[in-house]
C-alpha positions in Angstrom: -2.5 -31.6 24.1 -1.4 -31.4 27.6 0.8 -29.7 29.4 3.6 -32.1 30.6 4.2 -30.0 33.3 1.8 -30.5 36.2 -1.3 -28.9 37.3 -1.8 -27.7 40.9 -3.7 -30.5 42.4 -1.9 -33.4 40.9 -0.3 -35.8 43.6 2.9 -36.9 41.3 5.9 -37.7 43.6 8.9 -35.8 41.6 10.6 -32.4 43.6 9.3 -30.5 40.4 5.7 -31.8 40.6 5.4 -30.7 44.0 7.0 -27.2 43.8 4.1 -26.7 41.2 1.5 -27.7 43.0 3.2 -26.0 45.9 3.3 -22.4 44.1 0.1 -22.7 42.2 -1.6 -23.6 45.3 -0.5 -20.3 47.1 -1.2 -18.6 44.4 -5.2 -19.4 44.8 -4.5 -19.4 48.5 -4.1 -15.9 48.2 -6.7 -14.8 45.6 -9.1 -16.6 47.8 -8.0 -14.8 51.1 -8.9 -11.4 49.8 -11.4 -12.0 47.2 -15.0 -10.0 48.7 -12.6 -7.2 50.1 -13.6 -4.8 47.1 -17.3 -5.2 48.1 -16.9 -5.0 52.0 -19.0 -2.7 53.7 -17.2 0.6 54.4 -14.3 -0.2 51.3 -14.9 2.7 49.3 -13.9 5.8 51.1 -15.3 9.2 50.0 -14.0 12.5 50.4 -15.8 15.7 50.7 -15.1 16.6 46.9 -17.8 13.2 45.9 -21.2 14.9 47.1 -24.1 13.0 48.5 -22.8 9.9 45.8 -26.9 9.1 45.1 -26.2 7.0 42.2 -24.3 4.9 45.2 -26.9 4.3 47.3 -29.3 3.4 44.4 -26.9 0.7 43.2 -26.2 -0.4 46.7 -30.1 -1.3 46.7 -30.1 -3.6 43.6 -27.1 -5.3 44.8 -27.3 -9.3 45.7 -27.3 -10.2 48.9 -25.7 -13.2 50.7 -28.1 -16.3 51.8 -31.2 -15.2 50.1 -33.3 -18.3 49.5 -34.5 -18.1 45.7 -37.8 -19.6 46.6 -39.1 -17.1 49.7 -43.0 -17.8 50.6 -43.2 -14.1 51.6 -41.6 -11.5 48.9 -41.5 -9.2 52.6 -38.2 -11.7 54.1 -36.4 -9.2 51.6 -36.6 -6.3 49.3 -37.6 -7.9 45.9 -35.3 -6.2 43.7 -32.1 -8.0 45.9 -31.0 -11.0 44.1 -29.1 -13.8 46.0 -25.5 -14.0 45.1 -24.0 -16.3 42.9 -21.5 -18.9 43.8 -18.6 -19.5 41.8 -15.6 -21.5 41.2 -12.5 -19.9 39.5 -10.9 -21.5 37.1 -7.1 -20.1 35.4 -4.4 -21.0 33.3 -0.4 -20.3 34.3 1.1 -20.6 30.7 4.1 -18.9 29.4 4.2 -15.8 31.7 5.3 -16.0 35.1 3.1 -17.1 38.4 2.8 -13.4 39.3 1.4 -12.8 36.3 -0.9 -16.1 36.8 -1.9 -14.1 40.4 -2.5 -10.9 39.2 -4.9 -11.9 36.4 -6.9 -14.1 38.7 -6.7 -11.8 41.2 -8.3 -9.4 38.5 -11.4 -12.6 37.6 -12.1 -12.3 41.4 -12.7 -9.1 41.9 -14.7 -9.1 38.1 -16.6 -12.1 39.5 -17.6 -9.9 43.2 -18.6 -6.7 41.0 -21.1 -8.9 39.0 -22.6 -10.0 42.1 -21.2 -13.3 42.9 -19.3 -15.0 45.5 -16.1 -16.8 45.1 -16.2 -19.9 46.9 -13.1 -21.6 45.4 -9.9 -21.7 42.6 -8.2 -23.7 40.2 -4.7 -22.8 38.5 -3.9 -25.0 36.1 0.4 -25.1 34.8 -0.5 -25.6 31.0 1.1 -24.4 27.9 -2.0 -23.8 26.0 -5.8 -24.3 26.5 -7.3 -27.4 25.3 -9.2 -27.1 22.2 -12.0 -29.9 23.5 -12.5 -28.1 27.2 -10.1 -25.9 27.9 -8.8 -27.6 30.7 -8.2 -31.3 29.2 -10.9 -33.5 30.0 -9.0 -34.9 33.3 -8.7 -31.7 34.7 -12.5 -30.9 33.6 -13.6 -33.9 35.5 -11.3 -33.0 38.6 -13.1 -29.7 38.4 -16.7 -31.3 38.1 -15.4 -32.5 41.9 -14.4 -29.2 43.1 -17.9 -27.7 42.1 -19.9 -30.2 43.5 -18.0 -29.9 46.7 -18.8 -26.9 47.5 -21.7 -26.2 45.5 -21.1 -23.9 43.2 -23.7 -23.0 40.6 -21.3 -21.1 37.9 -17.8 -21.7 37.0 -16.0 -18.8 35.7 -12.9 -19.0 33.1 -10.1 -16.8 33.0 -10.0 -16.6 29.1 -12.0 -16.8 25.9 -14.1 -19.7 25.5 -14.9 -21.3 22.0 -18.7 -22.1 21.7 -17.4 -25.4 21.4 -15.3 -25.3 24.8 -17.8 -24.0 26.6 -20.7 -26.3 25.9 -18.3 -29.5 26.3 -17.0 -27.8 30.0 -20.5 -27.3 30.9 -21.4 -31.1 29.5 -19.0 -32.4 32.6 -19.3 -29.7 35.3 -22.5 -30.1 34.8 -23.3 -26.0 35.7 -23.2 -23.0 34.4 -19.4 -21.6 32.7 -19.0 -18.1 31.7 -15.6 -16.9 30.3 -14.1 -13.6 31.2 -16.1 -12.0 27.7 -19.1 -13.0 29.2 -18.3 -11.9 32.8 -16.9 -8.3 31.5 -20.5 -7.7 29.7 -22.5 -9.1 32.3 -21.0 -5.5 34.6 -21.7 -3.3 32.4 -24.9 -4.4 31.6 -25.7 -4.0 35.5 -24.0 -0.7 35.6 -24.9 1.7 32.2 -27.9 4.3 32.8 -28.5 6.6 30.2 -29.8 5.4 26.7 -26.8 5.1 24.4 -25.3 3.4 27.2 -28.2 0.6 27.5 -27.5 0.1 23.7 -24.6 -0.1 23.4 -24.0 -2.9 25.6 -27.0 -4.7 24.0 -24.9 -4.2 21.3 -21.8 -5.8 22.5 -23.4 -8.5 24.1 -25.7 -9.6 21.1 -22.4 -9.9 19.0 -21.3 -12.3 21.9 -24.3 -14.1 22.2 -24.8 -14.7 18.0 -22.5 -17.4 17.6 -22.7 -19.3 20.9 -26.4 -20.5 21.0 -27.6 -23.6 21.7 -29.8 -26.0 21.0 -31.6 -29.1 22.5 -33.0 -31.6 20.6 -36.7 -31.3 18.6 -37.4 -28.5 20.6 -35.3 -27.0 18.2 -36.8 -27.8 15.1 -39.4 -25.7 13.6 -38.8 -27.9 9.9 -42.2 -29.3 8.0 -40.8 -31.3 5.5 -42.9 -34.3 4.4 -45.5 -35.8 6.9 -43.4 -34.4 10.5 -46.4 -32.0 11.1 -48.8 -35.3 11.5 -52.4 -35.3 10.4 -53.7 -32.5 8.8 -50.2 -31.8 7.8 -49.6 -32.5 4.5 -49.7 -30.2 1.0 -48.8 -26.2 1.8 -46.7 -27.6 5.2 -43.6 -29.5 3.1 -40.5 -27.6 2.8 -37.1 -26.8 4.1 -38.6 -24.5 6.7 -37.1 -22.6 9.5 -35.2 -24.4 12.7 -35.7 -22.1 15.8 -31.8 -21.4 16.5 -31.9 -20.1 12.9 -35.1 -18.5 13.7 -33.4 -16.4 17.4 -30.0 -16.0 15.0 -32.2 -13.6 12.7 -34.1 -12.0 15.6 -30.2 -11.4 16.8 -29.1 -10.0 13.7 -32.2 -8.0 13.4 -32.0 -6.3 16.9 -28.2 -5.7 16.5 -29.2 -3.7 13.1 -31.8 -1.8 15.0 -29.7 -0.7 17.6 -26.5 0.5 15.4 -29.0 3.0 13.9 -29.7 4.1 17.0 -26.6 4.6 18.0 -25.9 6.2 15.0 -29.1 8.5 15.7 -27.8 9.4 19.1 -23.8 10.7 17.5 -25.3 13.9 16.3 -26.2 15.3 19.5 -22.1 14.7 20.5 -20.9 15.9 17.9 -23.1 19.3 17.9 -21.8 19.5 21.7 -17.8 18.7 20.4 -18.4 21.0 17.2 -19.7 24.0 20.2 -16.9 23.7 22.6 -14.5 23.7 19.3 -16.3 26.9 18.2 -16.0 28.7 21.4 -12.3 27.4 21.5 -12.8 25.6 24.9 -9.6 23.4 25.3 -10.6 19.7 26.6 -8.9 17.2 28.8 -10.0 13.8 28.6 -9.7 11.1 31.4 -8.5 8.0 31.0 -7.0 4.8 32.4 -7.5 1.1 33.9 -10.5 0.3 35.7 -10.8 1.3 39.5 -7.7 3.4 38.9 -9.4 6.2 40.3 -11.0 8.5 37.5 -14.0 9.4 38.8 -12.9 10.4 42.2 -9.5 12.7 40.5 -13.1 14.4 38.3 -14.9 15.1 41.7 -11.4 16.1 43.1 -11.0 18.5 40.1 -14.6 19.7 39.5 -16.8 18.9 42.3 -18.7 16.9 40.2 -20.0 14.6 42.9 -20.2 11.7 40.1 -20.2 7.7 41.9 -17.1 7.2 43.2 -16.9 3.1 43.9 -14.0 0.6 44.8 -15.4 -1.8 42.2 -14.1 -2.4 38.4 -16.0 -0.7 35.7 -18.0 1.6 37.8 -18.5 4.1 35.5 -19.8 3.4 32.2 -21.1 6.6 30.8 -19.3 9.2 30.2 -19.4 12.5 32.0 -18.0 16.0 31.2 -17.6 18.6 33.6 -16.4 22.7 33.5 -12.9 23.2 34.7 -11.1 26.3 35.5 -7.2 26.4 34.7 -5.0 28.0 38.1 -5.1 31.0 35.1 -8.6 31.4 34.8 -8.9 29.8 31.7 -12.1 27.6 31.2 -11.5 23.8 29.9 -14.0 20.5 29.5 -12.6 17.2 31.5 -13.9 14.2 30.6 -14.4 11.0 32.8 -14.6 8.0 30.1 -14.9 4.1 30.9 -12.2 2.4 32.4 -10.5 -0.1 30.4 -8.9 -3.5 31.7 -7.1 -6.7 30.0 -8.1 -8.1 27.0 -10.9 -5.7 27.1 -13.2 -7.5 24.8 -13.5 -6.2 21.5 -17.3 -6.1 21.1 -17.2 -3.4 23.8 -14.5 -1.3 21.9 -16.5 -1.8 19.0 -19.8 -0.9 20.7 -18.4 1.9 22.6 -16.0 3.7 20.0 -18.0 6.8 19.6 -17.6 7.3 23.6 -14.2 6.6 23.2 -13.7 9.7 20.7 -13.7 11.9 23.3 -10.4 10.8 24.0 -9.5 11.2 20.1 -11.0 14.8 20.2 -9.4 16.2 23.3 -6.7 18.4 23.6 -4.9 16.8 26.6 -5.2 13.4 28.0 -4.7 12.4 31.8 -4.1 8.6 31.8 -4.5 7.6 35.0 -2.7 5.0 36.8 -3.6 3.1 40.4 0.4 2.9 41.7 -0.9 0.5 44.6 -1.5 -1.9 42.3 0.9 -4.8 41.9 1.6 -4.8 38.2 0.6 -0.6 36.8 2.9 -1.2 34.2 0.4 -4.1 32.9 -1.9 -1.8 33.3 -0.3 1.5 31.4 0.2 -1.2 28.3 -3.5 -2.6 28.4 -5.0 0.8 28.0 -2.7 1.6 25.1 -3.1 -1.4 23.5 -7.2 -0.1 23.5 -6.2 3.4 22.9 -4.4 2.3 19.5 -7.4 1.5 18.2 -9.1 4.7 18.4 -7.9 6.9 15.0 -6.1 9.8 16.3 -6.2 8.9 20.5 -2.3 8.1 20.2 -1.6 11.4 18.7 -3.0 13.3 21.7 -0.5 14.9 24.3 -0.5 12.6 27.3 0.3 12.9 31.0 0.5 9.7 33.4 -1.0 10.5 36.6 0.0 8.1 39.1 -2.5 8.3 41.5 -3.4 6.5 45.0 0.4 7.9 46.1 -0.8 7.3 49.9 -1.0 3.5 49.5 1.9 3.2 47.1 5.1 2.5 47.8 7.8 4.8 47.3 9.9 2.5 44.8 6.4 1.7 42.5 6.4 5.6 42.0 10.0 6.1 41.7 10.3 3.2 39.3 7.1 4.5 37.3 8.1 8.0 36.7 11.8 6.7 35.7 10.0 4.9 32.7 7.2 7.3 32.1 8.1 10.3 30.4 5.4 13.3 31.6 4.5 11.7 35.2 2.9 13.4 38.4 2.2 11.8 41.4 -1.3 12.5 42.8 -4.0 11.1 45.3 -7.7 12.1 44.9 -8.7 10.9 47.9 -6.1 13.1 50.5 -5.6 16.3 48.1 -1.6 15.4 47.6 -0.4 16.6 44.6 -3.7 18.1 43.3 -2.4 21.3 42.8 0.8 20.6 41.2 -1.5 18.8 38.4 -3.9 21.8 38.1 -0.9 23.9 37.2 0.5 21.2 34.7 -2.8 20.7 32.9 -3.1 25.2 32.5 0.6 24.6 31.0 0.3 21.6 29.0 -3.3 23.0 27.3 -3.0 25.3 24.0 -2.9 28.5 24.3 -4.5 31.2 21.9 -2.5 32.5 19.7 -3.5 35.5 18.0 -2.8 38.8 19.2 -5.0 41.6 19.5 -5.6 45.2 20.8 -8.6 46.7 20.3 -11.3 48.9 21.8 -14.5 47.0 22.3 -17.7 49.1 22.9 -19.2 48.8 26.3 -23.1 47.5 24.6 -20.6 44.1 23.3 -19.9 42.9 27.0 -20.2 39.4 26.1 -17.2 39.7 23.6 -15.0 41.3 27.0 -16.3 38.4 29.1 -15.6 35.6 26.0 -12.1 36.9 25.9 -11.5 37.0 29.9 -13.1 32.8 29.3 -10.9 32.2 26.4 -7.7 34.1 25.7 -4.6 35.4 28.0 -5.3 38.9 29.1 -2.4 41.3 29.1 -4.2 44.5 30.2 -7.4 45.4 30.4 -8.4 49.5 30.8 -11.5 51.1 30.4 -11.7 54.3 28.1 -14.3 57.0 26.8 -15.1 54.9 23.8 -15.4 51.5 25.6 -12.7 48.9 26.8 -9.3 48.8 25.9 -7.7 45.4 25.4 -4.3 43.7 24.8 -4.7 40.0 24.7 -4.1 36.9 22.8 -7.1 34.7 21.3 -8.0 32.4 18.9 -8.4 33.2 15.0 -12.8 33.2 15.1 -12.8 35.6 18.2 -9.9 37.9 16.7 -11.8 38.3 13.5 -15.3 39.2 15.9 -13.2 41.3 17.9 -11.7 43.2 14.6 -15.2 43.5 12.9 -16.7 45.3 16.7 -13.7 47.5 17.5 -13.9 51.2 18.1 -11.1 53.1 16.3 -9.5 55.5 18.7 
């Protein structure tokens, strides 16, 4: 049932209707201003911490280009892998939450919709309590957007919301083009953007789960049924019988394939865990990254480690996870951990799909939850990635520092209203250097120390057991002796018992 409020492009004559369509209309005024400023040339700015960024330029070369004919008569007019972009109409809801909140969140399907390789040629804001359960939009407003995409000539209309199958096949009955909600949208990225194996599969994954209860069918070309005399001549005896109908037939295959690759997935936990169970062995404390997509993980890793990893102003860049060898401002040697950004209503098949990834943030011993502080609404975003992290056993439990980073574009309120509601707060930027080294000496605090004391005298043929302690433990003096090296340290419980079972009575 409809709204009685007005949408944005009704012409009713009342003072209210018109402030609607006043506000709504500025708010996709606005979206459409600076929508393709995230995939400009020359909008992601590298520092020298980022390396050579290869994995950049290799995307950059598979990325849809603007004006490209689909039907060339020489593949030569353009490099065949380049795609032409998409054109796209966006289409939003302003319910119960304000019209900043309306903004930001189709400010958000924009910038989703320019990463995927499209370009947004128009907007529609819709003031409407809740979605329609026939179209989503009520059929008025459906037909009114039919308009808009023919208009312009758009070939995909993008939701900002979860469609029903039903919704979505009835919206695409009257617009007559392609619609893809924000699930849809969301998978589509990172199945462009994962690289290694487990990734590949596990967006498969997410994406078959999507895919299983929305397909469609058109008529016979659907059935695949032999009962009684359908098959014609020479159909008749051994052909009768319920049969198979071909949407039953690709819902199997589904369920099949999806089976397949969750014991793959489960193959490919091992070799984690062998790595986690290691770095746990050899007491190596680890610091896990994580945060809202774009916020800038990947380049505060680089800053950190030199780890050169792609550094991109786009949402979900990074999809696999990386983990890189830190030193603490002590000497002490730690794991950090860049894992996939998160973002609104992150869709569950993807949490599901990428759970094991997400352990790392379960397993580490400190976690660096990254905030952009330019952004208009990083409060929205702080809550979103909570909301995920809840869901991972044991990720809440984890010691957590808000890093509010992008501090040169900020403004100085955000920050000062951020770290009056945020408890353990520092205020970074990976791409100038500011504040960098106020977090390295927070993280060599914040991370567990050993805490078993020792002094013993380890023989000079067991080096390794010197160097593991100089890796591992706090050092309070170190002196060299007739019978080997004299130490007074602190370290954990297995390399006090190794140190004990080697050391040279005096």
């Amino acid at each position: 049932m409809n709204d009685p409020q007005p949408t944005i492009r009704e012409t009713q004559d009342t003072p209210v209707a018109r402030s609607a369509q006043e506000v709504a209309d500025d708010v996709v005024a606005r979206v459409l201003a600076r929508a393709g400023t995230a995939l400009q040339a020359g909008a992601t700015v590298h520092s020298s911490y980022d390396g050579d960024q290869l994995d950049l330029e290799e995307r950059t070369s598979l990325r849809r280009v603007r004006g490209l004919s689909t039907e060339l008569e020489d593949v030569t007019e353009v490099e065949y892998r380049q795609l032409r972009l998409e054109k796209v109409v966006l289409v939003g809801l302003w319910g119960s939450g304000t019209v900043h909140d309306a903004e930001v969140s189709l400010r958000e399907l924009a910038a989703l919709a320019e990463t995927a390789g499209s370009e947004v040629l128009d907007g529609m804001l819709q003031r409407r309590r809740s979605p329609d359960p026939g179209t989503y939009l009520g059929s008025g407003k459906a037909a009114e957007l039919a308009t808009v995409v023919a208009a312009v000539g758009a070939d995909t209309v993008v939701v900002d919301g979860d469609l029903a199958p039903s919704q979505r096949r009835s919206l695409e009955d009257i617009v007559r083009v392609k619609v893809v909600d924000r699930t849809a949208l969301i998978l589509d990225i990172f199945a462009q953007h994962a690289k290694s194996r487990e990734g590949k599969a596990q967006v498969e994954l997410a994406q078959l789960e999507y895919l299983l209860p929305r397909l469609r069918g058109w008529g016979e070309s659907m059935s695949r049924q032999a009962g009684g005399q359908v098959g014609g001549a020479g159909a008749g005896m051994g052909s009768r019988g319920p049969g198979e109908t071909k949407i039953e037939l690709d819902r199997r295959r589904i369920r099949n394939r999806m089976a397949k690759l969750r014991k793959e997935i489960a193959a490919m936990e091992p070799a984690r865990l062998t790595k986690r169970a290691s770095r746990k062995k050899n007491a190596i404390p680890s610091v896990a990254i994580a945060g809202y997509t774009n916020a800038g993980k990947s380049s505060l890793l680089n800053r950190l480690t030199n780890a050169g990893v792609l550094v991109e102003n786009a949402l979900f860049a990074t999809l696999d996870p990386t983990v890189r060898r830190a030193e603490t401002t002590d000497g002490r040697v730690y794991t950090l951990a860049d894992t996939v950004g998160f973002v609104r209503a992150l869709p569950h098949q993807l949490v599901e799909a990428f759970r094991s990834t997400l352990e790392e943030v379960a397993d580490a011993d400190l976690l660096l939850h990254v905030v952009d502080a330019s952004h208009p609404d990083p409060e929205g975003q702080i809550a979103a990635v909570r909301h995920v992290l809840a869901d991972i056993p044991g990720a809440m439990d984890v010691p957590e520092i808000i890093v509010l980073n992008k501090a040169d574009l900020a403004a100085p309120e955000v920050i000062a209203r951020l770290r009056s509601r945020e408890l353990h707060t520092i205020v970074v930027s990976a791409h100038t250097g500011e504040g960098i080294d106020e977090l390295q000496l927070l993280v060599a605090d914040q991370l567990p120390r050993p805490g078993v004391l020792v002094e013993v005298v380890v023989p000079y043929d067991r080096g390794d057991l010197v160097s593991r302690v100089h890796l591992h433990g706090d050092i309070d003096s170190e002196e060299h002796i007739e019978q080997g090296t004299l130490l007074r340290a602190r370290v954990d419980e297995a390399l006090a018992a190794e140190l004990q079972h080697v050391a040279v009575a005096v």
